[in-house]
C-alpha positions, 0 to 999 in steps of 0.5 A, a space after each residue: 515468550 519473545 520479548 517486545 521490540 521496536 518495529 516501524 512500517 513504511 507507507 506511502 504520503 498520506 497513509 500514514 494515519 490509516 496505517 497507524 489505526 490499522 496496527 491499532 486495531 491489530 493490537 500493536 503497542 505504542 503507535 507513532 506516526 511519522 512522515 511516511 512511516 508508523 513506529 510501534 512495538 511488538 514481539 516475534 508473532 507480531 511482525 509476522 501478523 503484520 506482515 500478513 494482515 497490515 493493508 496500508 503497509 509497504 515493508 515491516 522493518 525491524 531496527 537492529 542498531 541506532 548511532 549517530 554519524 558524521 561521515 562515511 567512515 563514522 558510518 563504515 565504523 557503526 556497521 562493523 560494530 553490528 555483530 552480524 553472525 547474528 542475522 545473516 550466515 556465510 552461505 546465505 545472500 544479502 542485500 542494501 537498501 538505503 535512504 539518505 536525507 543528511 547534509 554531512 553525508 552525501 545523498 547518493 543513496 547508491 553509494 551509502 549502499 555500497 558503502 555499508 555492504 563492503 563494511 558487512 563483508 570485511 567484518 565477516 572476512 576479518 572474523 571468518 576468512 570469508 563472507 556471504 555474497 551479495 544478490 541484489 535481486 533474491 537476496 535472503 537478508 535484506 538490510 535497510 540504511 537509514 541516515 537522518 541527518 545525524 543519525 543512522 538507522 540499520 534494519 533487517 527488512 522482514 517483508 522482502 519484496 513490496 507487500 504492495 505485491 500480494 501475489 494476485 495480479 498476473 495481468 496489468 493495464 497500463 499505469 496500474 493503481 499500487 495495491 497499498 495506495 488502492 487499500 488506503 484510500 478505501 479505508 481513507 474513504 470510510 468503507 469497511 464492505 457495509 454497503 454495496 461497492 462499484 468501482 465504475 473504471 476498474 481496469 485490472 480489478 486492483 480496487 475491486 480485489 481490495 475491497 472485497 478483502 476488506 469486506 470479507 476480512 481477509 488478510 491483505 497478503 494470505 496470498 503471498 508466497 515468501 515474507 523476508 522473514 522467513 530466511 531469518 535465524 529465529 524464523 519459527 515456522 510453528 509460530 508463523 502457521 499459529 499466526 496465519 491461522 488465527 487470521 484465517 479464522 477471522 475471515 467472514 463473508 460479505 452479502 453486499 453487491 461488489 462490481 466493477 465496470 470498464 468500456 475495454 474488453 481487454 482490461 473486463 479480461 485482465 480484472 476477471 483473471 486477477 479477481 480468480 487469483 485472489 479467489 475472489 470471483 464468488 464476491 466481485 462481478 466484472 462487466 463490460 459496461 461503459 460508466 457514461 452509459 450504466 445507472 445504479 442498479 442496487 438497491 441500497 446505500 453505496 460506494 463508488 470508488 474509482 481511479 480514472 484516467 488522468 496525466 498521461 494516461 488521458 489523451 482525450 478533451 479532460 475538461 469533458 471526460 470528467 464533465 461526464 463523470 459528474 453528469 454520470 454521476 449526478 443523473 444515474 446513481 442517486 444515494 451513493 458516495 462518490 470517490 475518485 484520485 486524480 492529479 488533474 486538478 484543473 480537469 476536475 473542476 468540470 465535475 460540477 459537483 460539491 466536494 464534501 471532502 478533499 484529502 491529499 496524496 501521492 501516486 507515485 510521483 504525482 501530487 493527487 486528491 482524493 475527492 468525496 461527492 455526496 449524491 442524494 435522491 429526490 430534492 437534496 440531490 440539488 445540494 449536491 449540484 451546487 458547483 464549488 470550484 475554491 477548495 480545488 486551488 
């Protein structure tokens, strides 16, 4: 039986606790948040199981050496001391990832990489004569550095590429929602597919594919074609097939309404393809329905959730566009909770809707929040119409 180890999984500003309740729930061991990050412990079929299953997650990364560090050439040291015939072979390719945040270092993180990479290749040219190359692009061994002021942390990245890549989206609008920041703020929002959903600006259907995964229990990257780990010395390709089984055996079938609405034919287009690549097209609807013209047509509680335009992406009057949206809303889907992200914060108080709650977090580079509107039938629906401008300073 592999024995427990250390893992810790990257994730985006603000997931961090999402993520945390996801490994969990997932059965790993001694969960600690950090500041974009989750620590917690595991064996081999563990990591394999979170990269497949985990939704909030952007690389799994398995700690192979700590020491602490002064300067460059402490640092050169402490990689040399790695025995590496361990994790990568002469013929096999690798690559440096690296993140620095220490005064006694510089932080030029490009220079940390190149730095550690010549210190892996004269180990392997000073015990074998030769050495494995690089390829920064493909590469079989990806290594992650981490320096944190007096402290270095060296890795093996057993994702690879991004698992925000889940390997369904062929065709994007511009600025897309990232697949990860997508799936955090469903499970942010509360929803686990026990009532009907609509993302009303849906551009390629990222949202609408995230959650019928949730829905419908089905592993965020079953369908991801290679995992870093996979080029690993003790990859078990028996234990691997155990584990995904075992998730596809979870999956169930959700009966609740899953759609998704936009006003461009292109982006109806684009979500459609994207919603066939995630064979998801038997759960989600895509329809050209511009949001400030539709009403709710399902019976029953829902969810809407849904990223509209913002920054540069908006080249219209902001102040009215979300005015609409909150008349949309307000007028057309009574007995729905209302989500919507936005970094326009100035814009958004022409919602003219209360905020029940307000989480921040990140898009990329931008500062958003994360906004929560209760819309009831009949005479509460005035509660909801009560503006409140103060929490959005």
């Amino acid at each position: 039986m592999d024995k427990d180890f250390k893992m810790t999984a990257i994730t985006m500003a603000g997931l961090e606790g999402v993520l945390a309740e996801e490994l969990r729930l997932l059965g790993a061991k001694e969960v600690k948040e950090g500041v974009r990050n989750v620590s917690f412990r595991g064996d081999k079929g563990f990591m394999y199981k979170a990269n497949i299953a985990l939704r909030t997650a952007i690389r799994i990364l398995k700690p192979i050496k700590r020491s602490k560090i002064f300067d460059e050439e402490d640092l050169y040291e402490a990689i040399q001391r790695v025995k590496w015939e361990r994790f990568i072979k002469i013929d096999q390719t690798f690559a440096i990832a690296a993140a620095v945040h220490s005064k006694n270092l510089t932080s030029n993180s490009h220079y940390i990489s190149l730095k550690s990479k010549d210190a892996i290749a004269d180990y392997f040219v000073r015990k074998y004569d030769k050495r494995p190359d690089v390829d920064v692009k493909h590469p079989d061994i990806k290594i992650h550095i981490h320096i944190d002021k007096d402290w270095l942390t060296v890795s093996l990245d057993s994702s690879g590429d991004s698992l925000h890549k889940r390997g369904y989206r062929s065709a994007t609008n511009i600025a897309p929602i990232n697949e990860v920041l997508a799936a955090g703020l469903l499970m942010l929002s509360g929803y686990r597919g026990e009532e009907n959903f609509i993302d009303p600006m849906c551009g390629s259907g990222t949202i609408l594919i995230e959650a019928a995964m949730i829905a419908n229990k089905i592993p965020a990257n079953i369908n991801r074609k290679y995992f870093g780990f996979e080029s690993w010395n003790d990859y078990d390709e028996d234990l691997y097939f155990v584990i995904q089984d075992s998730l596809l055996k979870k999956i169930t079938s959700s009966h609740f309404k899953i759609m998704g609405f936009d006003k461009a034919p292109s982006a109806v287009k684009k979500a459609k393809q994207n919603i066939i690549n995630a064979n998801l097209d038997e759960f989600v609807g895509v329809h050209h329905v511009n949001f400030f013209n539709s009403k709710k047509e399902v019976f029953g509680k829902t969810t809407i959730l849904f990223n509209p335009p913002y920054g540069e992406r908006l080249n219209i009057d902001a102040a009215e566009f979300y005015r609409k949206i909150g008349d949309t809303l307000k007028h057309n889907y009574p007995n729905s909770t209302a989500w919507l992200i936005t970094s326009d914060i100035k814009a958004l108080k022409s919602v003219g809707l209360r905020t029940s709650r307000r989480i921040p977090v990140k898009n990329g580079d931008l500062d958003c929040r994360f906004v929560k509107y209760e819309l009831y039938e009949g005479s509460k629906k005035n509660k909801s119409n009560e503006e409140d401008n103060t929490e959005l300073r």
